[in-house]
C-alpha positions as CSV (number, residue, x, y, z in Angstrom):
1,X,3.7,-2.4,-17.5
2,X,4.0,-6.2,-16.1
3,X,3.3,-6.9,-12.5
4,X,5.6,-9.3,-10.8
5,X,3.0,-11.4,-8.9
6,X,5.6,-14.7,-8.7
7,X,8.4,-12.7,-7.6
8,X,9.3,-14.5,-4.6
9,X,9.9,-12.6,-1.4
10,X,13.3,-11.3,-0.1
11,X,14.8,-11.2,2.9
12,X,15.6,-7.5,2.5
13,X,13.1,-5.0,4.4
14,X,11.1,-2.7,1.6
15,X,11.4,0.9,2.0
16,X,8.4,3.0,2.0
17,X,9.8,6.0,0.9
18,X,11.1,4.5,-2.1
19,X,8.1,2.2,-2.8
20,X,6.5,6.2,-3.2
21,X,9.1,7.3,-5.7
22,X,8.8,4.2,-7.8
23,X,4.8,4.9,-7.7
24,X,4.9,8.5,-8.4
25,X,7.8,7.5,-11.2
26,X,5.2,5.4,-13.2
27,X,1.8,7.2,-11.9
28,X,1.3,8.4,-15.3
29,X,0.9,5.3,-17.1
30,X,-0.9,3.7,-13.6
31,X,-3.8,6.2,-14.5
32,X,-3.7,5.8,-18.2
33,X,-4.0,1.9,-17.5
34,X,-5.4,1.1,-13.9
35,X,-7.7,4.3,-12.9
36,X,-9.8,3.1,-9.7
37,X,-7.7,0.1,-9.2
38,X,-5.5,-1.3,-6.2
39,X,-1.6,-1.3,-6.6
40,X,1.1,-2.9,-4.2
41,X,4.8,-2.0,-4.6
42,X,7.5,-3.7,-2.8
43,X,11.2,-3.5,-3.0
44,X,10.7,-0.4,-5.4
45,X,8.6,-2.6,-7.5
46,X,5.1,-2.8,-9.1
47,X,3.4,-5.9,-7.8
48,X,0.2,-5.8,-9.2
49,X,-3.3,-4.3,-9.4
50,X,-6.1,-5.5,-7.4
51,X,-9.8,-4.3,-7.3
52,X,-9.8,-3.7,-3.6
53,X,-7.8,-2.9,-0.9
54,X,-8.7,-5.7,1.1
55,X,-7.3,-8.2,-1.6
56,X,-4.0,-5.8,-1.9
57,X,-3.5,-6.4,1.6
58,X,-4.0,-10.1,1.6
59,X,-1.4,-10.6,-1.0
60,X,1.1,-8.3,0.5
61,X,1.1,-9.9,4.2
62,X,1.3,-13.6,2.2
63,X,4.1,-12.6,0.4
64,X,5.9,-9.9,2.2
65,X,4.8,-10.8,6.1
66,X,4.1,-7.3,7.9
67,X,6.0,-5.1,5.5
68,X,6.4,-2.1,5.3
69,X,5.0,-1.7,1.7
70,X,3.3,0.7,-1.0
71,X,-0.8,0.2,-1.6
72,X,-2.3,3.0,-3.4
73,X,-5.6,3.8,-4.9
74,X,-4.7,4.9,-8.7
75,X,-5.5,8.3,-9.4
76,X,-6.7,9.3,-5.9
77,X,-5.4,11.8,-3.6
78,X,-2.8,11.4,-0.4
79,X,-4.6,11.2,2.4
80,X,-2.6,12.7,5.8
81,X,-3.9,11.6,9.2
82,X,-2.5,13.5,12.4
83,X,-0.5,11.0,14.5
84,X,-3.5,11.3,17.4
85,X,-5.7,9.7,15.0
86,X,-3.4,7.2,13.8
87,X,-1.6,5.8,16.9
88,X,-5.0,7.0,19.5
89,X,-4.8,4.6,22.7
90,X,-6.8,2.1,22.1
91,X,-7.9,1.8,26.0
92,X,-10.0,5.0,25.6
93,X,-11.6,4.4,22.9
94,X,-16.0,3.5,23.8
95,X,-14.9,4.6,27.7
96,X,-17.4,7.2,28.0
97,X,-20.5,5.9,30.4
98,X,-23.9,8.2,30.1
């Protein structure tokens, strides 16, 4: 498996839905290789591995601006969160006065 950190960036828009596939394609040789580790996919792609999230994220928004775009933990578990918790007002949030 050979990341594709020099790739340069397109002008076509990713797709998240297919950045999944691509992930979930090759997830078996992900956590034979990379357990723990950071991945980025872009453009159906495998970008590279990165030991935290925080660096995953740098390197996607240099290359790929605002995204969309795939960063997974390998070998961990989807993670849902209801849309209230995702998309709360952020006008209410520390509001309450005691």
């Amino acid at each position: 498996m050979q990341a594709i950190l020099d790739k340069p960036m397109t002008d076509q828009p990713s797709n998240v839905r297919e950045d999944i596939a691509a992930y979930e394609a090759q997830q078996g040789e992900l956590e034979a290789a990379f357990f723990g580790k950071w991945v980025l996919f872009y453009d159906r792609q495998f970008i590279g591995t990165f030991d935290s999230f925080d660096e995953a994220a740098r390197i996607a928004v240099a290359r790929f601006g605002k995204g969309p775009y795939l960063i997974r933990r390998v070998g961990s578990t989807s993670v849902t969160l209801p849309a209230s918790v995702m998309y709360g007002p952020l006008h209410a949030i520390n509001l309450m006065r005691v």
